[in-house]
Structure formats: C-alpha cells, structure tokens
C-alpha positions in Angstrom: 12.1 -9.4 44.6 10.9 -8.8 47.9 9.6 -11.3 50.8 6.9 -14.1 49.0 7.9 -13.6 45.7 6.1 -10.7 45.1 7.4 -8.1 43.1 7.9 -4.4 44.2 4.4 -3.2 43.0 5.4 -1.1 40.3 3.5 -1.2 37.0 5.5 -0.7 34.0 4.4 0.8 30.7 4.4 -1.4 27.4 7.3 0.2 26.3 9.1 -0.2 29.5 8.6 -4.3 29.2 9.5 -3.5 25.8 13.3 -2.0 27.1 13.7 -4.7 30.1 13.1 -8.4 27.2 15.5 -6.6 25.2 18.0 -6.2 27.9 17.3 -9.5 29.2 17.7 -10.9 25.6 21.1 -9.1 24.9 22.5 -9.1 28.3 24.3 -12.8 27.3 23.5 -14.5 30.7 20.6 -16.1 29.7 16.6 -15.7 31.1 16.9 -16.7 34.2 19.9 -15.0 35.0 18.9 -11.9 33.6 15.6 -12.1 35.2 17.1 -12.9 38.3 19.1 -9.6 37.7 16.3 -7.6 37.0 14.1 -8.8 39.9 11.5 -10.4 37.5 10.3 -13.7 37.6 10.6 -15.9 34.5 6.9 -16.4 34.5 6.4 -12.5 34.1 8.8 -12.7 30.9 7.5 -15.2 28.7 3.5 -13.4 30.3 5.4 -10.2 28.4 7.0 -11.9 25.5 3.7 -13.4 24.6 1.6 -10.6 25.1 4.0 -8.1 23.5 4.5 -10.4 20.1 1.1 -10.1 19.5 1.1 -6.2 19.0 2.6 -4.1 16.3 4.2 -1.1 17.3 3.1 2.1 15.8 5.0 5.1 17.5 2.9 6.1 20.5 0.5 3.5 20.0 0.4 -0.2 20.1 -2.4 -2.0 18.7 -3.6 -5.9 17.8 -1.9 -7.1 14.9 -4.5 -8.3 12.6 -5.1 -10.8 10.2 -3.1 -10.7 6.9 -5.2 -8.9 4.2 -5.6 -9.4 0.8 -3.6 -7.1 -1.2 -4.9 -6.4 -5.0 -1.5 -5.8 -6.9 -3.9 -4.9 -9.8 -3.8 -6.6 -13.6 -0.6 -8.8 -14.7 -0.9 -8.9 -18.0 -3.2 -7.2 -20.5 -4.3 -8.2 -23.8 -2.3 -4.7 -25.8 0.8 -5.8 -23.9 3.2 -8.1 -24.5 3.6 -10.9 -21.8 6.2 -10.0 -19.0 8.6 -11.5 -17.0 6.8 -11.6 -13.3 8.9 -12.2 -10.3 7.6 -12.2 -6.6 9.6 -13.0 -3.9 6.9 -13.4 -0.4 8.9 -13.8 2.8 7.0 -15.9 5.4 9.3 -15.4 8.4 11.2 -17.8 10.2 13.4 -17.9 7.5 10.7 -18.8 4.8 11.0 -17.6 1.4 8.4 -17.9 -1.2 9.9 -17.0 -4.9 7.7 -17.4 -7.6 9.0 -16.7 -11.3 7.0 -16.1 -14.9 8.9 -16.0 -18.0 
C-alpha cells in the first residue's frame, strides 16, 4: 500500500476480486498475511467476500442471486398407478441434508 493507507488507485474487475480471495484463501498464510502480501487491506476483503457471495456467476455475467423458487415436480402419485417408493434427498448447505423417504 502506498503512504496513508491508501491503495494504488486501481479498480479491479469482479472477476479479478474473484482471482485475488481465492489466492488469499489458498495461499495457507492466513488473511491478513495474504492481504498483507497482496497490498489489500482486510477491510477490502471481507467488503469483497460479502459482496461477491451474494452474486451467482453466470459466464460473463454476474447477477443477484435471488430468492429460492418454488419448483412444481408435478403429480406423485395418480389414482391408475400403483403407489411408489418416493425418495428426495434436499441439500441445505453448510452441511445440511434433508432426506425424506415414502414407501
């Protein structure tokens, strides 16, 4: 960083934060070593975590992840059918599993 703890004035590109957390993240140091090795201050990378966790990623563009939707998976069971085994497994994140069974 240069004098006053400014940076040096260049703007970087979504995908360039993108490339610089991911170094920070793998680089094994820790944040505020590898911050301190990029020339960025901590305050910038969590600014960039933050803002880039809320965005999906879809090739050239990024937009605002939205709310979850209702998804119609149509009719279960029908009267002229025999009743089915129904399995649905719903992953939460964070290591959440939701497994739901029907014999």
């Amino acid at each position: 960083m240069t004098e006053g703890g400014r940076g040096n004035g260049r703007r970087r590109s979504g995908n360039e934060w993108r490339a610089l957390l991911a170094r920070i993240r793998g680089s094994g140091v820790g944040i505020e070593a590898g911050c301190r090795r990029e020339g960025i201050s901590e305050a910038s990378y969590y600014r960039w975590r933050s803002r880039l966790a809320d965005e999906v990623d879809r090739g050239d563009v990024c937009v605002r992840a939205s709310a979850p939707t209702f998804v119609d998976l149509g009719t279960l069971n029908s009267a002229s059918s025999p009743r089915q085994r129904l399995e649905l497994k719903l992953d939460l994140g964070d290591g959440l599993l939701l497994h739901l069974v029907r014999s």
